[in-house]
C-alpha positions as CSV (number, residue, x, y, z in Angstrom):
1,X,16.2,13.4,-20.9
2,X,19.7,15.0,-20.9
3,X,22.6,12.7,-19.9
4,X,25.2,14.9,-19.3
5,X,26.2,14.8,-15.7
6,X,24.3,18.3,-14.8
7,X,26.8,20.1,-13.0
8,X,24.4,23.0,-11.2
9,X,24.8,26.5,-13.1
10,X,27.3,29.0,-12.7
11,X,27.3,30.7,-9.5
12,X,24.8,33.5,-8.5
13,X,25.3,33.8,-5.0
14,X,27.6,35.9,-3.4
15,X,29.5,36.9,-0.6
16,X,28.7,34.5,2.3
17,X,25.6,33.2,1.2
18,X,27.7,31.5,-1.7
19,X,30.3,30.1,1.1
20,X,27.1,28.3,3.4
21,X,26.0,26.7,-0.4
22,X,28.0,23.2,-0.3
23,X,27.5,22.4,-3.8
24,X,29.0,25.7,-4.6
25,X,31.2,26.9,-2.5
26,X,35.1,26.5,-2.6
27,X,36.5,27.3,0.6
28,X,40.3,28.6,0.3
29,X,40.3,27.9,-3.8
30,X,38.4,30.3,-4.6
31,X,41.3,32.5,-6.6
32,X,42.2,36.3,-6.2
33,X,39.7,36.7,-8.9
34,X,36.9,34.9,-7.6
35,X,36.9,36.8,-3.9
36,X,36.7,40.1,-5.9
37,X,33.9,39.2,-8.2
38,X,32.1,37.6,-5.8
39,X,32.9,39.6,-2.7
40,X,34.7,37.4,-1.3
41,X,37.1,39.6,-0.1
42,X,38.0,39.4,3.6
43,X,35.7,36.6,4.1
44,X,38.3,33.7,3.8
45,X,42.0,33.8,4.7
46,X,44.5,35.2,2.3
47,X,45.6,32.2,1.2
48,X,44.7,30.5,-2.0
49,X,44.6,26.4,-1.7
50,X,44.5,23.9,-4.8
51,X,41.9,21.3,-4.1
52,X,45.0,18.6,-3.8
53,X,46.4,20.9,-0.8
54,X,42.5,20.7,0.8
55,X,41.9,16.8,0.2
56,X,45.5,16.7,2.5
57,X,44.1,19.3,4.8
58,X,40.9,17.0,5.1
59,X,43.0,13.6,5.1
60,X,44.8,15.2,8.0
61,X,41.5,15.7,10.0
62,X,40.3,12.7,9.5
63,X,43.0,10.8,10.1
64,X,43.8,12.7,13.9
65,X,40.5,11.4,15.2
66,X,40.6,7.5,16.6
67,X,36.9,7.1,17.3
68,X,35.0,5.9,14.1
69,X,31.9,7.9,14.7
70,X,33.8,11.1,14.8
71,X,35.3,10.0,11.6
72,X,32.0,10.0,10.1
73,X,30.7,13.6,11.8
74,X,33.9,14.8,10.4
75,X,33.4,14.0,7.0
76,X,29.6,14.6,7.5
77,X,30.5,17.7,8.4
78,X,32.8,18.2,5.3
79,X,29.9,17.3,2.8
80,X,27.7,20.2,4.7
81,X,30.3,22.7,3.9
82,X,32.1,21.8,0.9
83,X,30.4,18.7,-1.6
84,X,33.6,19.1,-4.6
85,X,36.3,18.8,-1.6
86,X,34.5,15.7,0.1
87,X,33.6,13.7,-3.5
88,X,37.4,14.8,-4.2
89,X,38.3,13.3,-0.9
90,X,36.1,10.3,-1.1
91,X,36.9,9.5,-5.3
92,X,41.1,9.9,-4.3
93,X,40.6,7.8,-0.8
94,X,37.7,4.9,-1.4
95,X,39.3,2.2,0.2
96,X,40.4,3.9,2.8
97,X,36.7,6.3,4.0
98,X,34.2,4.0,2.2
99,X,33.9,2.1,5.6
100,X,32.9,5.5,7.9
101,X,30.6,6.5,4.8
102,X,28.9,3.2,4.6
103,X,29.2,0.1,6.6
104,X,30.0,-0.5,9.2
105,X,30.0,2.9,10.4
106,X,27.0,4.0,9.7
107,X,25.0,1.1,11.4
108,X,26.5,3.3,14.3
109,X,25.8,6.2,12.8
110,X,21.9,5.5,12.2
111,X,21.5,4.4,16.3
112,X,23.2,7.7,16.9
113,X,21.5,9.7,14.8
114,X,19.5,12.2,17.4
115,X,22.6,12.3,19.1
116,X,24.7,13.2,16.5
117,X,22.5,15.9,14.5
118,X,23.6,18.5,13.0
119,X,22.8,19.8,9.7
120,X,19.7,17.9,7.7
121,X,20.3,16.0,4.8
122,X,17.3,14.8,2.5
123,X,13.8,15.1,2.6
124,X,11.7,13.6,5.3
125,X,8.0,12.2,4.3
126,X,5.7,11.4,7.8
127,X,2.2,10.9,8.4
128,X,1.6,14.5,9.1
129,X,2.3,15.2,5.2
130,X,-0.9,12.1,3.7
131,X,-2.4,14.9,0.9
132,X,0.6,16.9,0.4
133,X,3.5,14.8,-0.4
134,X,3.9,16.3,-4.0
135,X,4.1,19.8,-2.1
136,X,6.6,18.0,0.2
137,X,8.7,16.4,-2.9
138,X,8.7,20.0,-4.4
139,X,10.1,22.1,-1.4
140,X,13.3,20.0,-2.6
141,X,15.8,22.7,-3.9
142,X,17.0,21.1,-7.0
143,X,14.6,20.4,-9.7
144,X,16.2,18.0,-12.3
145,X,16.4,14.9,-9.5
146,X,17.4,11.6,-11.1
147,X,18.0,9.4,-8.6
148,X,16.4,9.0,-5.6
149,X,17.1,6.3,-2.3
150,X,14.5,6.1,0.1
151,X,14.1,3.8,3.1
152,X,11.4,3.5,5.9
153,X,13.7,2.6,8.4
154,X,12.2,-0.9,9.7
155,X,15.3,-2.9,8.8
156,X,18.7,-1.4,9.3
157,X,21.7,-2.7,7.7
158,X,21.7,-6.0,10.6
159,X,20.2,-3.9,13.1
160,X,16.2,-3.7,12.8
161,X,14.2,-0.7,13.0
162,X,16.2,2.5,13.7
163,X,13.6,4.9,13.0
164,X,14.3,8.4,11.8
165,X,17.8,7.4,11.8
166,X,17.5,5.4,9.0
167,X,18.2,8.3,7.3
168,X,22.1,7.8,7.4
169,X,21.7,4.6,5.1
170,X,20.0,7.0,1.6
171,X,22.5,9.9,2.2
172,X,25.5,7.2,2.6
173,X,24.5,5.4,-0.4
174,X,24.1,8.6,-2.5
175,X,27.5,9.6,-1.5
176,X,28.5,6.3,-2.8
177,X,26.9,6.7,-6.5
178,X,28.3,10.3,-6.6
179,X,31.6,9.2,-5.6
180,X,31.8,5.6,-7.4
181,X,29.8,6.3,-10.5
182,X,30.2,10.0,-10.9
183,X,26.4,10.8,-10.6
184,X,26.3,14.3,-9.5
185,X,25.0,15.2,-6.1
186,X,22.4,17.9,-7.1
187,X,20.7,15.0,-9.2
188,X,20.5,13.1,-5.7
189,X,17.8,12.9,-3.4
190,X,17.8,10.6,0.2
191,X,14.2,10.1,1.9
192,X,13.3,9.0,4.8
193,X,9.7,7.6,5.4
194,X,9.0,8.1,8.5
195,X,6.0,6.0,9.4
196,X,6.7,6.0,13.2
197,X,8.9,3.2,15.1
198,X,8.1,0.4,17.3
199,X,11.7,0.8,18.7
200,X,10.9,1.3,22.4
201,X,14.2,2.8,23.0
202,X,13.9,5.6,20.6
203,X,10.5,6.6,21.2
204,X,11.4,6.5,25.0
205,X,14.6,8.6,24.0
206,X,14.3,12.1,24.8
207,X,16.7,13.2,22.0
208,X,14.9,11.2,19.2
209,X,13.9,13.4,16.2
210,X,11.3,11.2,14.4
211,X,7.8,10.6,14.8
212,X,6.6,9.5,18.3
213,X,4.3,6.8,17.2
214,X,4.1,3.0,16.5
215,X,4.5,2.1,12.8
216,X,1.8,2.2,9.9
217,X,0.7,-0.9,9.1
218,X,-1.8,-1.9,6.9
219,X,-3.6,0.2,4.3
220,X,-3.0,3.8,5.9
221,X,1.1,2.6,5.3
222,X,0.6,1.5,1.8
223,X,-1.3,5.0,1.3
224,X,0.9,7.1,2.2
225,X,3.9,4.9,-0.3
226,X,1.5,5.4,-2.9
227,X,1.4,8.9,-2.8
228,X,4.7,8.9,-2.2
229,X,5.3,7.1,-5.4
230,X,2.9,9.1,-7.6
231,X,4.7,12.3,-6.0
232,X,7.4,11.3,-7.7
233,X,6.2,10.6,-11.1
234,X,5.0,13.9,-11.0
235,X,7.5,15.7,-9.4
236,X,10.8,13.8,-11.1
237,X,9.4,12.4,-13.9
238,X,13.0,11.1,-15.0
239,X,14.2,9.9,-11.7
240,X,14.9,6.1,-10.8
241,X,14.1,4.9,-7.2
242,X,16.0,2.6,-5.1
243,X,14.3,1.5,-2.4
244,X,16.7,0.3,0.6
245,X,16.5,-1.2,3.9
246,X,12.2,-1.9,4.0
247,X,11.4,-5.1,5.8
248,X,11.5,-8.6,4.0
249,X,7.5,-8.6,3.3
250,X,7.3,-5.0,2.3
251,X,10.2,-5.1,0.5
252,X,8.7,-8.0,-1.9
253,X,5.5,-6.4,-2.0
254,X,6.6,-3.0,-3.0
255,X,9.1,-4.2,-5.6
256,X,6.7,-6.2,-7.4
257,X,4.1,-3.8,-7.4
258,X,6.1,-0.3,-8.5
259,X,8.8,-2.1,-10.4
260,X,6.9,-1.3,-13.7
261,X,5.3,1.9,-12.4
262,X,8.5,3.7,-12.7
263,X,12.1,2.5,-13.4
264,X,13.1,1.0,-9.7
265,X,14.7,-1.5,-7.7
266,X,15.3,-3.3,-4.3
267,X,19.5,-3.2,-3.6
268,X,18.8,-5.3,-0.4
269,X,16.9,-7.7,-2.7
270,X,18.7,-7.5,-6.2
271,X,22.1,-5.4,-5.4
272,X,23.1,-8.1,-2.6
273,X,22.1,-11.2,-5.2
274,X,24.3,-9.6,-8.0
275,X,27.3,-9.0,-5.4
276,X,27.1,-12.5,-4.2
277,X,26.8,-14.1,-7.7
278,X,29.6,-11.6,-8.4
279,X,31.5,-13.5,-6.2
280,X,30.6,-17.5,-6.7
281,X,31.0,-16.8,-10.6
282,X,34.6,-15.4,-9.9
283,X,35.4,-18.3,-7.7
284,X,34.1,-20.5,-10.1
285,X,36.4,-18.6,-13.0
286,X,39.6,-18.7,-10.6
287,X,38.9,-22.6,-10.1
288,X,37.8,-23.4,-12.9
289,X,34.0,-24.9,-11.5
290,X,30.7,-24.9,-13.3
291,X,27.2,-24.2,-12.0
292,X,26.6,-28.1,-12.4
293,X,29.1,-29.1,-9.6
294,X,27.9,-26.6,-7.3
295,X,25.1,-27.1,-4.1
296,X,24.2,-24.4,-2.3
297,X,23.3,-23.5,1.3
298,X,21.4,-20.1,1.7
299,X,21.6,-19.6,5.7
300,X,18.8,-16.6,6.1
301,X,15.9,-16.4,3.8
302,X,14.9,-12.7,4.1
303,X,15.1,-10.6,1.5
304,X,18.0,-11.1,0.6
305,X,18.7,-14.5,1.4
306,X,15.9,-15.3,-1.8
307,X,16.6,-12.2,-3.6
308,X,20.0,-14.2,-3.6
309,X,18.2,-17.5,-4.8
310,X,16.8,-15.9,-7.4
311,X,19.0,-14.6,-9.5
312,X,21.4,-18.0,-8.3
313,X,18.7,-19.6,-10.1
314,X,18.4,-17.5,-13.0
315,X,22.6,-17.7,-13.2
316,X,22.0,-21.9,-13.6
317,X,19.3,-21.5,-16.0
318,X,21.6,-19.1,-18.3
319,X,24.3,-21.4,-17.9
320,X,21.7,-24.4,-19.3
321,X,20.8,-26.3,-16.5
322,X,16.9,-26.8,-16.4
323,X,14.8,-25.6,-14.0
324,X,14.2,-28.2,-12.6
325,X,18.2,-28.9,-12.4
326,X,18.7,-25.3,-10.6
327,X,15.9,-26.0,-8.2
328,X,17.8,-28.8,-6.5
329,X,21.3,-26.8,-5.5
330,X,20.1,-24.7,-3.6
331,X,19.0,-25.3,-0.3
332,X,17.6,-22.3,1.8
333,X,17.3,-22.2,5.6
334,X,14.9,-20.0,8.0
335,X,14.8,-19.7,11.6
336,X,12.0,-22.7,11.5
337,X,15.3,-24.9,9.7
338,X,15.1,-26.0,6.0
339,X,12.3,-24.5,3.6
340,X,10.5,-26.8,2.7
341,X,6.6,-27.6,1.4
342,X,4.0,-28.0,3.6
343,X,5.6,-25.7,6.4
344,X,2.5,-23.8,7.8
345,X,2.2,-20.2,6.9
346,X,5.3,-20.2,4.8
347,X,6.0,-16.8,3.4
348,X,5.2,-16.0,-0.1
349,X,8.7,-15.3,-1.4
350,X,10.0,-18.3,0.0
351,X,7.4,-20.6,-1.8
352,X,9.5,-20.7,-5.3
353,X,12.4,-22.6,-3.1
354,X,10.2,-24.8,-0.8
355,X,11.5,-28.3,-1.5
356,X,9.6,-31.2,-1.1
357,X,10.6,-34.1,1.2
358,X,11.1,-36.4,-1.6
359,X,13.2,-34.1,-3.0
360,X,15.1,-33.5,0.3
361,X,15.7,-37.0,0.6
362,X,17.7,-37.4,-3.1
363,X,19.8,-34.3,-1.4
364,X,20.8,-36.7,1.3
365,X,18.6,-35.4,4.1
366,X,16.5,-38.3,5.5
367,X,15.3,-35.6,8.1
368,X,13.8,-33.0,6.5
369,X,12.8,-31.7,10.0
370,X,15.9,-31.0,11.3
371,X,17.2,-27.5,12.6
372,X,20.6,-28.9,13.3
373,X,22.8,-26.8,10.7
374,X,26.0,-29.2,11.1
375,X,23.6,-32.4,10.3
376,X,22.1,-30.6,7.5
377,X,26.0,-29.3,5.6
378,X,27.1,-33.0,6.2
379,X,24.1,-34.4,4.6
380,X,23.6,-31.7,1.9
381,X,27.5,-31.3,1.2
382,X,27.3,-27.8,0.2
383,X,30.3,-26.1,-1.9
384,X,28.7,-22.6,-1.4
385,X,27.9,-21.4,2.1
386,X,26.2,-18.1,2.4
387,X,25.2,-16.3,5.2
388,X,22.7,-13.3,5.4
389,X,21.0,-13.9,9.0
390,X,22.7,-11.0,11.8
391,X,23.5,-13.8,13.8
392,X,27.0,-13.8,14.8
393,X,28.9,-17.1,15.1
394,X,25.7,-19.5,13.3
395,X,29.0,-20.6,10.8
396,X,30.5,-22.6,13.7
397,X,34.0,-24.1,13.7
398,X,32.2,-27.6,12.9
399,X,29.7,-26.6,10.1
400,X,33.2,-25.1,8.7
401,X,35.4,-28.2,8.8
402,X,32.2,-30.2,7.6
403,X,31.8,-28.3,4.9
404,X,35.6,-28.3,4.0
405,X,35.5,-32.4,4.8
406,X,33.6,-32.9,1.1
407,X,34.7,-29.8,-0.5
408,X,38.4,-29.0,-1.2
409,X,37.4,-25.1,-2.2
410,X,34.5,-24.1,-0.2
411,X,33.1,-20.7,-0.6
412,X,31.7,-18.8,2.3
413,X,29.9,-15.7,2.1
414,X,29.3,-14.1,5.9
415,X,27.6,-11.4,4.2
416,X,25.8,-10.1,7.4
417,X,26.8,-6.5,8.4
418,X,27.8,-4.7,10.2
419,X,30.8,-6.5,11.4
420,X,29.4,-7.0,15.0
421,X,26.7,-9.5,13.0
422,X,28.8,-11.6,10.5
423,X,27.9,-14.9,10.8
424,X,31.7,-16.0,10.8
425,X,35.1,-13.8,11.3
426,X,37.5,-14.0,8.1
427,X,39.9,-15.5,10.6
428,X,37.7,-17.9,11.6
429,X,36.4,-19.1,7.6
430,X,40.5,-19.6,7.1
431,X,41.5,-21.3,9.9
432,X,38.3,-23.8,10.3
433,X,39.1,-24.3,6.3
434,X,42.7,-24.8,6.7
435,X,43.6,-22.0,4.7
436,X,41.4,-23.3,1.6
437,X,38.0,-21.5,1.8
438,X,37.1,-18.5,-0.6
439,X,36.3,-16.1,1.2
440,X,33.5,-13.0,0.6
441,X,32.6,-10.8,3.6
442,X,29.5,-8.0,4.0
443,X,32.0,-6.0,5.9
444,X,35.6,-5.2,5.7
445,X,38.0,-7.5,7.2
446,X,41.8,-7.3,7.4
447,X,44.0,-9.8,5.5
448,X,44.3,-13.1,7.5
449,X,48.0,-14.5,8.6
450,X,47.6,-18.3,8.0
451,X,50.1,-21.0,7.4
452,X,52.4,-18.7,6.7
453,X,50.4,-16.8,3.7
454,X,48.0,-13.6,4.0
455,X,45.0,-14.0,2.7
456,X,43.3,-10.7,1.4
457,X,39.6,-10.6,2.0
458,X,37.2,-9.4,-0.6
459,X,34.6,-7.4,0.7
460,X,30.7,-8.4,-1.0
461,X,29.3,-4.8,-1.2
462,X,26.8,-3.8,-2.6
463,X,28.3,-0.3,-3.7
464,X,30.1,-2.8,-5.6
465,X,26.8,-3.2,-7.9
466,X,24.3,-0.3,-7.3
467,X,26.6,2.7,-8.8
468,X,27.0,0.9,-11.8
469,X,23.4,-0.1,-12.6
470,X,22.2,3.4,-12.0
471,X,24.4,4.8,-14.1
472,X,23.4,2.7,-16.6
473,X,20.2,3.1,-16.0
474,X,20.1,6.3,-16.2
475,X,22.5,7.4,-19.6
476,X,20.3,4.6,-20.9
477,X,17.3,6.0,-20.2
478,X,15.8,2.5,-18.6
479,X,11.9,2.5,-18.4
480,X,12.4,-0.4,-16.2
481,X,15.0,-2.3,-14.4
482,X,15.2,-6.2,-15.0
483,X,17.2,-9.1,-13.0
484,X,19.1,-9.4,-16.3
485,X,20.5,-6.5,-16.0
486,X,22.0,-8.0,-12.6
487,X,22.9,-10.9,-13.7
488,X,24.7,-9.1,-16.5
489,X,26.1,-6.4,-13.7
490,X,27.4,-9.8,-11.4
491,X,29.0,-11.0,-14.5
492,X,30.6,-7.7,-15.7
493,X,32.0,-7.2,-11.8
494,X,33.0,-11.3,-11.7
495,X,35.0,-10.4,-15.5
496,X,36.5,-7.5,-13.9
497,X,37.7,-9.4,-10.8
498,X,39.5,-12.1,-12.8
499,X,41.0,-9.4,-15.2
500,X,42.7,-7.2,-12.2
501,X,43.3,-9.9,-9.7
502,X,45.0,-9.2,-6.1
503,X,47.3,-11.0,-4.2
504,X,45.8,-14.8,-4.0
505,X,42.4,-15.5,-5.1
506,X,40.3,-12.7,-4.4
507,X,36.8,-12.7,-5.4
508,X,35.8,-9.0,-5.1
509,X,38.4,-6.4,-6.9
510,X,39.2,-3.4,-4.6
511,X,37.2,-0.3,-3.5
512,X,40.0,1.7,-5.3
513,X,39.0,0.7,-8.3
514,X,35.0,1.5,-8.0
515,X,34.9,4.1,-11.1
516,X,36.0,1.9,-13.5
517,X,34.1,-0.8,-12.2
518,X,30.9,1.1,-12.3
519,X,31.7,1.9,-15.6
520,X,31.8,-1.6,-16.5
521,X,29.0,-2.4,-15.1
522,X,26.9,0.6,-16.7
523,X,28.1,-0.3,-20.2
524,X,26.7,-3.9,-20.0
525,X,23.1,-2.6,-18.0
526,X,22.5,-0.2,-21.0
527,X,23.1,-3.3,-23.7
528,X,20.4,-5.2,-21.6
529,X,18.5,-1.6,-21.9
530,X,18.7,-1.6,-25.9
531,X,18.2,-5.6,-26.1
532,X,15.2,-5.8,-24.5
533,X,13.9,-2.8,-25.6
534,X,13.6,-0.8,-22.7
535,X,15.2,2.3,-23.4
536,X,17.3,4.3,-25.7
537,X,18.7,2.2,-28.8
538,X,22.4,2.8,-29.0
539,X,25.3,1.2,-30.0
540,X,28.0,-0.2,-27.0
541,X,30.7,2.9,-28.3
542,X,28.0,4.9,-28.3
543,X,26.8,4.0,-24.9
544,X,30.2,3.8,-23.6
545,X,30.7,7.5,-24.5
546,X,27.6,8.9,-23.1
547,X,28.9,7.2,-19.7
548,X,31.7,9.5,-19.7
549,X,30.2,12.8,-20.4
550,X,27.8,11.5,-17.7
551,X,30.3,10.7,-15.1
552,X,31.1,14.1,-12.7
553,X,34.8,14.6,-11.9
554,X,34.9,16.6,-8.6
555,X,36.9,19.2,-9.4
556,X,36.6,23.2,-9.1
């Protein structure tokens, strides 16, 4: 397998066919030269633009239009006609157009999507295609595909099944890779599975573009991923899969049974634990804590609520608590209250964390029944709070100031997004606190006047994460990807926030910085890569300087 970054080959098109290619075509830079040899000439205006006078150009567009949405069309648009220009745009602006390429914009953009149409993206898998999904895998135009993000739609960002327009989440977090790690966009691919909807409103929706049928269930559904998944082999034998946004118990299920099939991974399960132990292992740095002194309430227990618990527990356990130590911080919550054994029909994920009453009762909960959140934080005393439920407002003023009564440094994590479904504002973590919380939020949130101090908000995203450990992945040549290469990817991103800090104490560097991060990040993946044998055998300097031959600099 080559790791160079595999820039496509030198242009054979010509004329116009070459300026409707986005991967190839230059707009206004093509030179004097360029427009003769490629007949060019007469087809663009006389002028010939550096790519720093385009990314203004582009910045100026974007920047004129006040709706978000048509922020995102706009730069949609900009990636149909012109890939270098927009990964130039997005590399030189991250901070500021991350949030209209990824959340919270496109939670928007996905319930939009039929509306909103206008040039496909991806590849799209239905029903229709059972027998021929290798055929469908190869109509793809690029041949060497090395990473690959596909979704079946059921569980949007916060916002549940969206259907066909799930499609926005793969082609935002591939623009994300290209553009934080420097994986080029012709070694990309997005799929959507479409396997129907049982979202009323689409399939009553005129407009929608997907499939006009209830969801597979069952065994004609794990079919059709199956051949989906040996498509793949076949097709791109050297590609890794993510697979994003799949409901909790198919998310489980599909993880554990493809994970050693070919080199994949869950970013909703094992991206958002790594971004939240990011963040409680730089807290604990900036205060100097230990995994010992720590208890910690896990509001949500989807997929990644225990994804979270997980690789929580696996942080303890390398720190040397026992197991049995690790098992008893960390309380999780469902919407039937605490998880517990003996709850009827309990699912199988959540059975690792299931805490018996006896247990409970050293915690300090003498009711293991409740559902009262407030009576369970004053009896648990948590000093980690984290939040990934979609329901707005569960962290209540009083669960805060409970929280902050036994804890003088409580960190909250209202990692629900989009914004619309944080479980608490920024403001609201700060104030209830008294200025004293640390603070990690799934969406952005603007820096927080308070006692007369701002408080800058880091932002627990998982584009944080996921860049990094496919590029390290991939110049690694991973045959499978482990959860100690996330633990090792939390640490490396907790290392580099202590190392750059912000204003205050910050647990999440900035966006602006995503390159090197994912750089980082990669380096440390590929050492788990040699050390457990999984891939090539190289030294770190060796490693570290097949990252940046990898890495694609989006210029002309």
């Amino acid at each position: 397998m080559n790791t160079s970054s595999l820039s496509p080959s030198p242009a054979t098109k010509r004329g116009v066919e070459l300026l409707h290619d986005p991967l190839l075509n230059k707009d206004a830079a093509f030179t004097l030269e360029e427009r003769e040899a490629l007949g060019l000439q007469g087809l663009l205006p006389p002028a010939v633009q550096t790519i720093q006078q385009q990314v203004n150009a582009e910045l100026e567009h974007i920047s004129s239009k006040s709706d978000p949405l048509e922020k995102y069309i706009g730069l949609m648009a900009l990636l149909d006609r012109n890939e270098t220009l927009f990964y130039r745009l997005m590399l030189d602006h991250l901070e500021l157009l991350t949030p209209f390429i990824y959340t919270p914009v496109v939670g928007l953009a996905c319930q939009r999507f039929s509306h909103i149409f206008r040039r496909p993206r991806g590849l799209y898998i239905s029903a229709n295609d059972r027998g021929q999904i290798a055929n469908r895998l190869n109509n793809w135009p690029q041949p060497d595909v090395r990473l690959i993000v596909v979704t079946d739609n059921e569980r949007i960002l916060g916002l549940g099944d969206q259907g066909t327009g799930g499609m926005g989440i793969p082609v935002g977090k591939l623009a994300l890779y290209t553009a934080g790690a420097g994986i080029h966009p012709s070694r990309c691919l997005p799929v959507c599975l479409d396997v129907g909807t049982d979202n009323a409103a689409l399939l009553d929706d005129p407009s929608y573009l997907g499939a006009r049928h209830r969801r597979l269930r069952g065994q004609p559904y794990d079919e059709l991923v199956e051949e989906f998944v040996q498509g793949v082999k076949s097709i791109f034998p050297n590609a890794i899969l993510q697979w994003e946004d799949f409901k909790k118990a198919n998310a489980f299920r599909l993880l554990e049974r493809y994970y050693s099939t070919l080199p994949s991974f869950n970013d909703d399960i094992q991206g958002t634990a790594a971004v939240a132990v990011a963040g409680v292992l730089a807290g604990l740095r900036l205060t100097q804590g230990s995994w010992r002194d720590q208890r910690l309430l896990l509001v949500g227990a989807g997929a990644a609520g225990v994804g979270i618990a997980r690789l929580v527990r696996l942080a303890m356990k390398a720190s040397g608590l026992t197991d049995d130590e690790a098992r008893c911080r960390q309380l999780l919550y469902d919407s039937t209250g605490i998880v517990r054994k003996g709850t009827p029909r309990q699912d199988p994920h959540k059975v690792p964390f299931a805490l018996s009453d006896d247990e409970l009762l050293q915690l300090g909960l003498t009711d293991p029944t409740t559902t009262d959140l407030a009576t369970i934080t004053e009896a648990f005393k948590p000093t980690i709070l984290i939040g990934t439920t979609a329901q707005p407002g569960i962290f209540t003023e009083g669960l805060i100031r409970t929280m902050s009564k036994s804890c003088h440094r409580p960190m909250i994590f209202p990692l629900s997004n989009p914004t619309s479904q944080a479980e608490c504002t920024a403001s609201e973590a700060i104030q209830f606190s008294e200025g004293r919380a640390l603070i990690g939020t799934g969406s952005p949130f603007a820096p927080v006047k308070f006692a007369g101090r701002d408080h800058i908000i880091g932002q627990s995203n998982n584009v944080l994460i996921f860049p990094g450990i496919g590029l390290g992945a991939l110049v690694s040549q991973a045959r499978q990807i482990t959860e100690s290469m996330f633990l090792a990817a939390a640490s490396a991103l907790a290392d580099y926030t202590v190392a750059h800090p912000t204003d205050g104490d910050v647990l999440y560097p900035r966006m602006s910085e995503l390159r090197s991060i994912s750089k980082t990040i990669a380096l440390k993946v590929a050492a788990i890569v040699r050390d457990e044998d999984l891939g090539l055998k190289k030294t770190d300097d060796e490693f570290r300087q097949l990252i940046e031959q990898f890495a694609w600099d989006p210029t002309y």
